[in-house]
N, C-alpha and C positions, 0 to 999 in steps of 0.2 A: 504493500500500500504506500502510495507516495505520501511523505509530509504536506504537511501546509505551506510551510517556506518554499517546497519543493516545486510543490503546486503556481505559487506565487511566481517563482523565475519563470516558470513554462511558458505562462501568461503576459509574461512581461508588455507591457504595453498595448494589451489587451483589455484585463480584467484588473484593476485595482484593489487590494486587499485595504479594506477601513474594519474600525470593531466599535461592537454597539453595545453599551455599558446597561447594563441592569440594573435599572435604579432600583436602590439602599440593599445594594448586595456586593458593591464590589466588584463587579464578575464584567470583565470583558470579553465579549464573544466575536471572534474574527469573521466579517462579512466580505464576502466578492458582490461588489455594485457591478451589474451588467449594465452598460448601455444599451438602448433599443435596436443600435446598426451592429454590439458588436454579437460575437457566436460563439461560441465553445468547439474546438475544433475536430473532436471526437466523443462519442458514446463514453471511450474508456476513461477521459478525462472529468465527466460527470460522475462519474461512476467515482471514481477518485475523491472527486471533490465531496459528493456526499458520503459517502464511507469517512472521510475526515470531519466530520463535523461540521463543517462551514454553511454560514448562512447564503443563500446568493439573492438578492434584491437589484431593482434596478434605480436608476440614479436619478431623482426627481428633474425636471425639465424647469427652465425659469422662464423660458420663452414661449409658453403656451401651447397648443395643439398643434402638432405640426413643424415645431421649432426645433432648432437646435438645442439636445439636451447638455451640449459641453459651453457652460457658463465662464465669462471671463473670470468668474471666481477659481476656477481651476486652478490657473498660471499666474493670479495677482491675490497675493493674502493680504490684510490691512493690520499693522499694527496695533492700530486701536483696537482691535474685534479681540486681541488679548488681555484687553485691560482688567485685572480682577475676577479672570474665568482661569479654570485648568488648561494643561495641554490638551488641544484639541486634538492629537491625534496621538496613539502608544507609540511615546516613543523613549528607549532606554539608553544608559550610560552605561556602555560594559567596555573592556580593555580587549585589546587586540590587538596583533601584531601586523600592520598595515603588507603591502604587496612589496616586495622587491627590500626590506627592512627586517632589520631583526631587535627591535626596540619597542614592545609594546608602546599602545598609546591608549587613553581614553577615547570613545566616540563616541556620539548620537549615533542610535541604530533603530529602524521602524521594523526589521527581523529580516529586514530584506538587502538596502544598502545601507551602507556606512558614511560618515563622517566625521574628521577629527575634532574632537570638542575641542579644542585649544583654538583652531582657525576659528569656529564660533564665535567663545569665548575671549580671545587676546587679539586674534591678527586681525579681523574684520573691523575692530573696535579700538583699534591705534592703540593697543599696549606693548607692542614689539619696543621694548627698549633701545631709547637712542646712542649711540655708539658714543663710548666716553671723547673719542679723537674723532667726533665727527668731521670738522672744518678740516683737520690734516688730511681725511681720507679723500673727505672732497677734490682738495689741491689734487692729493696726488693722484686721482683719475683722471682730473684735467690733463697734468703733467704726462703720463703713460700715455693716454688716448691720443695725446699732439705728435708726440715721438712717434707714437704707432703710424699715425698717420702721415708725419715727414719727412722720418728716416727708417724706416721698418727693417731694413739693413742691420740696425741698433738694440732692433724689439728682441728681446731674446724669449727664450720658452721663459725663464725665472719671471720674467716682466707681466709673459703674461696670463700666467699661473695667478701672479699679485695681483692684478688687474680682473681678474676673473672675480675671485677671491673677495674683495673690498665692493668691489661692483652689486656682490651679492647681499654686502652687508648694509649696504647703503640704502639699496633698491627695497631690501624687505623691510626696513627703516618706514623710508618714505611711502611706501605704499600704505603700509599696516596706519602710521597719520594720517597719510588723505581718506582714508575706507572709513577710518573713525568720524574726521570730520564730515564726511559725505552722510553718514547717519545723524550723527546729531543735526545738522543742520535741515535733514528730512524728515525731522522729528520723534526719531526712532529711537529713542531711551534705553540705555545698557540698561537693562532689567533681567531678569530670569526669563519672564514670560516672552519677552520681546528676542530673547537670543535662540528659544525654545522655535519660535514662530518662524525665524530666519532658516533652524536648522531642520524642522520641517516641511519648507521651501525648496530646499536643497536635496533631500532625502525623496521628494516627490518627485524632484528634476529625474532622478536614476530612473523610472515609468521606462523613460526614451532612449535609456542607454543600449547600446551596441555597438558592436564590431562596427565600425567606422564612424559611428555618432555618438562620440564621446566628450562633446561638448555644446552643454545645452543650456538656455537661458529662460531665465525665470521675473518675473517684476515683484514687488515687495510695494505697500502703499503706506508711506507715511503719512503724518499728522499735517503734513507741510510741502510733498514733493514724496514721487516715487522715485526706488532706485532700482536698477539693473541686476540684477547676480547674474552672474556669467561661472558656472559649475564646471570643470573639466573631473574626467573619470579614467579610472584605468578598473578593469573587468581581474577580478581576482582568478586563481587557477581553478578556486570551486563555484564561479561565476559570480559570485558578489562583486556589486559596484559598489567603488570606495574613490570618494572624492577626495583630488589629489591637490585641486588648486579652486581657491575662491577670488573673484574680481567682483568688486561693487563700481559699478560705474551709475554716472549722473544721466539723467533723462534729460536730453537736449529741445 
């Protein structure tokens, strides 16, 4: 009998697994929302699905008779809708030892893909601490990158090993500040619930991942201005998608 999680990759961007809480019991129960257009692609796969427990319903329409039942609520979450509500959707904090790494890490996980909590938590929200020799590192990229450019004759590997190097420390610097101010300023409050809401954004981006479309974007609605997530993924050897890299960019 195939698992649930099992069940869930099979369907990947198909059948969306959500869970419907049993009010004053605690008890979440794992649901597949069908959509109207979409099908189950086998007998054996229903078969599956009900031997496992799973509820399957299909996904309310906001467009009326006729309409399109995928609402922009799908791809745009609003900050606010987490003000002084729970996670709207199960999702847990376990450790893992991410792809190609041998360093556990904490993630947001909905049972399906992964997320490093720390990108959530630190890098999206301008905590990457700023390099004590920021201004010298600065100089000396200017300095390397001129050379590189006027006498490359000059450039040696050591240089641009350095250059490589500094480049990185700088870059995750200044990214990890702008990402932060690009939220506050769209009114998106480092809170729990608001970090929750981001990495649920991102965990639902994985829907779309595959083998060549491992990089998918999602909007987020602040109090003040939307922002961009831009997700990139790499596909684990036991098919888990685990997000490798987060960009916030500004809504032009």
């Amino acid at each position: 009998m195939k698992s649930i999680s099992n069940i869930g990759k099979n369907l990947l961007g198909k059948i969306p697994i959500r869970y419907l809480s049993l009010s004053g019991t605690g008890i979440k129960v794992p649901v597949l929302c069908l959509d109207v257009a979409t099908s189950i692609a086998s007998a054996g796969e229903m078969s599956s699905i009900a031997a496992s427990g799973l509820v399957l319903c299909k996904m309310a329409s906001n467009s009326g008779s006729g309409g399109n039942s995928n609402s922009s609520s799908d791809k745009n979450i609003d900050a606010s809708d987490t003000k002084g509500v729970s996670n709207p959707k199960n999702i847990n904090i376990e450790e893992v030892t991410p792809p190609g790494s041998q360093n556990p890490v904490k993630v947001y996980t909905d049972g399906y893909a992964q997320v490093n909590k720390g990108k959530i938590d630190a890098y999206i929200r301008g905590k990457i601490k700023k390099p004590e020799n920021y201004s010298e590192l600065k100089d000396r990229i200017e300095e390397l990158t001129k050379l590189k450019d006027t006498r490359p004759s000059e450039f040696t590997k050591e240089m641009k090993n350095e250059l490589k190097d500094i480049n990185k420390k700088v870059h995750n610097y200044e990214r990890s500040k702008g990402m932060g101010d690009l939220l506050n300023k769209a009114g998106i409050a480092d809170t729990v619930e608001n970090n929750e809401m981001i990495a649920n954004t991102v965990l639902d981006a994985a829907k779309e991942v595959k083998a060549g479309n491992t990089k998918i974007v999602r909007y987020i609605k602040g109090t003040n201005k939307d922002v961009i997530v831009e997700s990139w993924w790499i596909i684990d050897s036991d098919g888990t998608p685990y997000c490798s890299t987060i960009i916030l960019k500004e809504v032009k």
